[in-house]
PyMOL CGO cylinders between C-alpha atoms (Angstrom):
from pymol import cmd
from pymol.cgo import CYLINDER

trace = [
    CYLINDER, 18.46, 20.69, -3.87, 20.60, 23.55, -5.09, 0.3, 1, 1, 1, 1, 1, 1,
    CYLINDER, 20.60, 23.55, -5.09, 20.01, 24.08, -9.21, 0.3, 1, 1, 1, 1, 1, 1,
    CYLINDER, 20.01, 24.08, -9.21, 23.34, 22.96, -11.32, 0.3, 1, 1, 1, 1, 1, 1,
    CYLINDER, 23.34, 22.96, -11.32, 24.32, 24.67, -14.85, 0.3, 1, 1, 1, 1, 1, 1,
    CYLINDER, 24.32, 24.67, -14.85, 24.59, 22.05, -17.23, 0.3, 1, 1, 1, 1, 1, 1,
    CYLINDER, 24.59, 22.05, -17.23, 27.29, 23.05, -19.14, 0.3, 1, 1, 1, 1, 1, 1,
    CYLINDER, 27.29, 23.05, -19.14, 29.79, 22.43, -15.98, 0.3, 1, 1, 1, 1, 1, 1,
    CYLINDER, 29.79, 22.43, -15.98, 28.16, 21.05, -13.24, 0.3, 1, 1, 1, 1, 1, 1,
    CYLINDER, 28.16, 21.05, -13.24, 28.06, 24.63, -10.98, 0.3, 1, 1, 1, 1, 1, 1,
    CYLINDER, 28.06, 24.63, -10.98, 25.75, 24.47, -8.70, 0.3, 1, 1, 1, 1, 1, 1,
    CYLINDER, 25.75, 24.47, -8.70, 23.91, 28.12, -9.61, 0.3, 1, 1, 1, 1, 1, 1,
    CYLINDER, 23.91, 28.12, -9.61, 21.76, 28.20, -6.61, 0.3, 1, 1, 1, 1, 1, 1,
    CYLINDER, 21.76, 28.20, -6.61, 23.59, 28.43, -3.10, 0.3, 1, 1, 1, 1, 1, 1,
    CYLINDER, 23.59, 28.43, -3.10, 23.91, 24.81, -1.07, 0.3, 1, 1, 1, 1, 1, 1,
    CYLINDER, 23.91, 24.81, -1.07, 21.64, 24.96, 1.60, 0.3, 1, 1, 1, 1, 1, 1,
    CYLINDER, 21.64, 24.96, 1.60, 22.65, 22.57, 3.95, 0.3, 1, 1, 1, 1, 1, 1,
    CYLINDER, 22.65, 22.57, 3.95, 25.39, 19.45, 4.28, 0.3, 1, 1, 1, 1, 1, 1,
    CYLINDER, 25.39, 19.45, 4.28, 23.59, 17.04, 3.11, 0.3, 1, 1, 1, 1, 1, 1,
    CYLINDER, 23.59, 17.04, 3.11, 22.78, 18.88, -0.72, 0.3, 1, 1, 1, 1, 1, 1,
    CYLINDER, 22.78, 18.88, -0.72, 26.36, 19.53, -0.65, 0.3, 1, 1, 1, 1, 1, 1,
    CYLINDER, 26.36, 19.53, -0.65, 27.23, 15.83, -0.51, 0.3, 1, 1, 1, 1, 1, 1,
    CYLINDER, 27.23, 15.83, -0.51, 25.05, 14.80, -2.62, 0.3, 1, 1, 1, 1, 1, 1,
    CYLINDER, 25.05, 14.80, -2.62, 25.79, 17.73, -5.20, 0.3, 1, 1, 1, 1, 1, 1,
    CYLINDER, 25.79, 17.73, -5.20, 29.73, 15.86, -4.39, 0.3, 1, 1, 1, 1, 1, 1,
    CYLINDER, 29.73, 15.86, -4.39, 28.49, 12.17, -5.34, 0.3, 1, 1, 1, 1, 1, 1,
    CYLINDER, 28.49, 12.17, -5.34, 27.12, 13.71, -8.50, 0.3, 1, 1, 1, 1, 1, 1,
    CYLINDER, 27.12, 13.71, -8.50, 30.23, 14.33, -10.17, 0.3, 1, 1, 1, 1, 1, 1,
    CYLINDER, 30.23, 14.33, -10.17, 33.01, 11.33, -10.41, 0.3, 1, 1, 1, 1, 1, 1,
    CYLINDER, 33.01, 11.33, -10.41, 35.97, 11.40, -8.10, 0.3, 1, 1, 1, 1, 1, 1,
    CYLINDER, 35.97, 11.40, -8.10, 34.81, 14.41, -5.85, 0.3, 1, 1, 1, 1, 1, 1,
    CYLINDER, 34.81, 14.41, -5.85, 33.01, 12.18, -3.12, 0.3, 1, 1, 1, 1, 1, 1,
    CYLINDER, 33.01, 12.18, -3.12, 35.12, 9.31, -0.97, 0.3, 1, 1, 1, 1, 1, 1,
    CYLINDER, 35.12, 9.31, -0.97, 33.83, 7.89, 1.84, 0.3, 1, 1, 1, 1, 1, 1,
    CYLINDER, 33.83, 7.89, 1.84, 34.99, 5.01, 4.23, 0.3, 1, 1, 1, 1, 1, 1,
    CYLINDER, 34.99, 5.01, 4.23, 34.31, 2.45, 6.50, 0.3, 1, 1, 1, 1, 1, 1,
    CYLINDER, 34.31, 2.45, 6.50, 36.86, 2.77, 8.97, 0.3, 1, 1, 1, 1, 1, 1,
    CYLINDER, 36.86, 2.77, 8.97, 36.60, 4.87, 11.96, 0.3, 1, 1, 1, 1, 1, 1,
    CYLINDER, 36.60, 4.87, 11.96, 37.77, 8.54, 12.16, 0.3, 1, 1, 1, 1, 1, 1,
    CYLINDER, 37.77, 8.54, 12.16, 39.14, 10.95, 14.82, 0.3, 1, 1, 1, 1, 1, 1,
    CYLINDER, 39.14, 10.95, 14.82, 36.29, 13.61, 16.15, 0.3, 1, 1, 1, 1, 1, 1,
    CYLINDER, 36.29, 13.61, 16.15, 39.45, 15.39, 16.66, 0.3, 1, 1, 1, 1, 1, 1,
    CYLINDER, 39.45, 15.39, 16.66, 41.04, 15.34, 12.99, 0.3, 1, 1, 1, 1, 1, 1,
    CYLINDER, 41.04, 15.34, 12.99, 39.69, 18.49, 11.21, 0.3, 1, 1, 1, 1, 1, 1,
    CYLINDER, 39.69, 18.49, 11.21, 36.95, 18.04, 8.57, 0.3, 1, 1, 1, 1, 1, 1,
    CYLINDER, 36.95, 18.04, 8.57, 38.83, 19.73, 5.98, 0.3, 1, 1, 1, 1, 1, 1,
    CYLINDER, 38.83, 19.73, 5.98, 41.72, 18.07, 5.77, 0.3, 1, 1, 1, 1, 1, 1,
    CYLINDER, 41.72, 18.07, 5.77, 42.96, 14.45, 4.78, 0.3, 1, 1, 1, 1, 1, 1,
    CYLINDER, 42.96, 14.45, 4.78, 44.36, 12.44, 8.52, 0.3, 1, 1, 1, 1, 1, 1,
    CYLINDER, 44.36, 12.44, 8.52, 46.51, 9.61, 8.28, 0.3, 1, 1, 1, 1, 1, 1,
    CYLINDER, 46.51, 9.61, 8.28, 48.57, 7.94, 10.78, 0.3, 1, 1, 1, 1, 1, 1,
]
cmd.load_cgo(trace, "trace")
C-alpha cells in the first residue's frame, strides 16, 4: 500500500493499482462514496451521472 506523509495525508509513494487508491480514498473522510444502486457501464468513471 502506497506510504502516506503524516502531516497531510499525501500519499509519498506512487498508487500502484485501483484498489490502494480506494482504499488510500476511504482513509480520509468525505473523499470515498459509494452506492448501492446500479450504474451505467456507459457513464464515464470520472464524472458524477444523474438522470
Amino acid at each position: 500500500m502506497a506510504e502516506e506523509d503524516l502531516a497531510n495525508g499525501a500519499p509519498t509513494a506512487p498508487i500502484k493499482d485501483l484498489r490502494e487508491g480506494i482504499e488510500l480514498l476511504k482513509r480520509h473522510d468525505g473523499q470515498f462514496v459509494s452506492t448501492a444502486v446500479e450504474v451505467s457501464p456507459h457513464a464515464e468513471l470520472a464524472g458524477v451521472y444523474k438522470k
